[in-house]
C-alpha positions in Angstrom: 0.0 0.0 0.0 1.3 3.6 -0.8 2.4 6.0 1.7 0.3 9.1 1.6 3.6 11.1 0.6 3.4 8.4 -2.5 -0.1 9.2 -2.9 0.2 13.0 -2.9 3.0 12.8 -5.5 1.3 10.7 -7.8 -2.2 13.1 -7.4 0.2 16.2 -8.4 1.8 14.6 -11.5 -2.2 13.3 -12.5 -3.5 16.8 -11.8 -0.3 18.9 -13.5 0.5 20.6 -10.3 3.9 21.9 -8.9 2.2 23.3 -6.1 2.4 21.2 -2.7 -1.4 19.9 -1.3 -2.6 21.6 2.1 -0.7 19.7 5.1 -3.3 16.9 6.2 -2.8 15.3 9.4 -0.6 12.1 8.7 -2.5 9.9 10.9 -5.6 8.8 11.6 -5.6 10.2 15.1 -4.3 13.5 14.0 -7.3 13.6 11.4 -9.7 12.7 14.1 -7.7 15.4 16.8 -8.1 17.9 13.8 -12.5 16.8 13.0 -12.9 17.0 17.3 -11.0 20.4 17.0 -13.2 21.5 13.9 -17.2 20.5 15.9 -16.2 23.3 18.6 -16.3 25.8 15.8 -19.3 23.9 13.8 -21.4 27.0 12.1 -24.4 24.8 13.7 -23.3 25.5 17.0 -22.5 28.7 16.6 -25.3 29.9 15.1 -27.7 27.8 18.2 -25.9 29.4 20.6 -26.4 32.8 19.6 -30.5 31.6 19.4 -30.7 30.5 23.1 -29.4 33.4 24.4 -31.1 36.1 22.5 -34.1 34.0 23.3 -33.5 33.8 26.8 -32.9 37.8 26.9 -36.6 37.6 24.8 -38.5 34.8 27.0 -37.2 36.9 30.3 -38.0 39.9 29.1 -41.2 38.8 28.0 -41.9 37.3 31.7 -41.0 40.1 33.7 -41.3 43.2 31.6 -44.5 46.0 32.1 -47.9 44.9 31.4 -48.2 47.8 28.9 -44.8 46.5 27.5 -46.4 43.0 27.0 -49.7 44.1 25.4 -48.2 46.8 22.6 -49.1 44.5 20.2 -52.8 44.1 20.1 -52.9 42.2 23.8 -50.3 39.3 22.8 -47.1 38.9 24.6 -44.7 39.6 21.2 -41.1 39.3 23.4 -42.5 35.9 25.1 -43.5 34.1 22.2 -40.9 35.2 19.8 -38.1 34.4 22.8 -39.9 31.0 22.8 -39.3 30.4 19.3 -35.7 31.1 19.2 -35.1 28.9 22.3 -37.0 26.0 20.2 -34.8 27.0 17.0 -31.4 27.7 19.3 -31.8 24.2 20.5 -32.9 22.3 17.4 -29.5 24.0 15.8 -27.5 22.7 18.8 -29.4 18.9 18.8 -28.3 19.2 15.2 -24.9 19.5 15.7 -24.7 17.4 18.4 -26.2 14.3 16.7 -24.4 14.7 13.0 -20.8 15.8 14.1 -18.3 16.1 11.0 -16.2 13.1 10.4 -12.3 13.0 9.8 -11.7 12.2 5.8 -11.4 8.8 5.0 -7.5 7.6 4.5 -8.0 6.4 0.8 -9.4 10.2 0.0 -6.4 12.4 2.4 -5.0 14.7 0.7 -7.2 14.7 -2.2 -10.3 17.2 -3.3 -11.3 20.6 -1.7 -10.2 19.4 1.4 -13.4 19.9 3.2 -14.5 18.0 6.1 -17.0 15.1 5.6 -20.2 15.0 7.5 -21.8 11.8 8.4 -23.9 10.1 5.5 -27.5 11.1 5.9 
C-alpha cells in the first residue's frame, strides 16, 4: 500500500500541479484530533448558541417586563412568544450539531479534493 507522501505525488503529477497539497494530518488520530477540534467551531453551534441566548434575553423579558410593555401588540405577549421560538430554533440547531458531528476524511481520499471535512452520510 502507498504511503500518503506516495499518494500525494502521484495526485500532483495526474492533476499537472507543482504546487504542494494543504498539510493533512498524517494519521488517523491526527485527522480525528483535527474533525474533534473543527465540531467546537461547527457554524451549527455557533449559530444555536447565539438563538438561546437572544431568546433567553426575549422569553425573560417577556416574563418580567410592564404589562403595557407586554400588550403593545394588540394584547399578545410579542417578546415571550418570539423568545420562545428562538429557544425552540437555538436548541434544534444545537441537537443538530450534536447528533451529526463532522467526520475525519477517509485515508484512501487524504490529501485529495477541496479538502473539506465530511459530514456523516444522511
Amino acid at each position: 500500500m502507498p504511503t500518503l507522501k506516495e499518494r500525494r505525488e502521484r495526485f500532483r503529477e495526474k492533476a499537472g500541479r507543482d504546487e504542494p497539497l494543504p498539510p493533512v494530518g498524517e494519521t488517523d488520530e491526527q485527522e480525528v484530533e483535527s474533525a474533534k477540534a473543527a465540531n467546537w467551531f461547527d457554524i451549527r453551534r455557533l449559530i444555536g448558541a447565539v438563538f438561546l441566548v437572544y431568546g433567553l434575553m426575549l422569553t425573560v423579558t417577556g416574563i418580567v417586563g410592564s404589562y403595557h410593555v407586554k400588550h403593545k401588540a394588540d394584547g399578545i405577549n410579542v417578546d415571550l412568544w418570539t423568545g420562545i421560538g428562538m429557544l425552540i430554533f437555538g436548541a434544534l440547531m444545537v441537537v443538530w450539531a450534536l447528533t451529526r458531528p463532522t467526520l475525519p476524511e477517509p485515508a484512501e481520499t487524504r490529501g485529495q479534493g477541496s479538502g473539506r471535512i465530511r459530514r456523516a452520510p444522511a
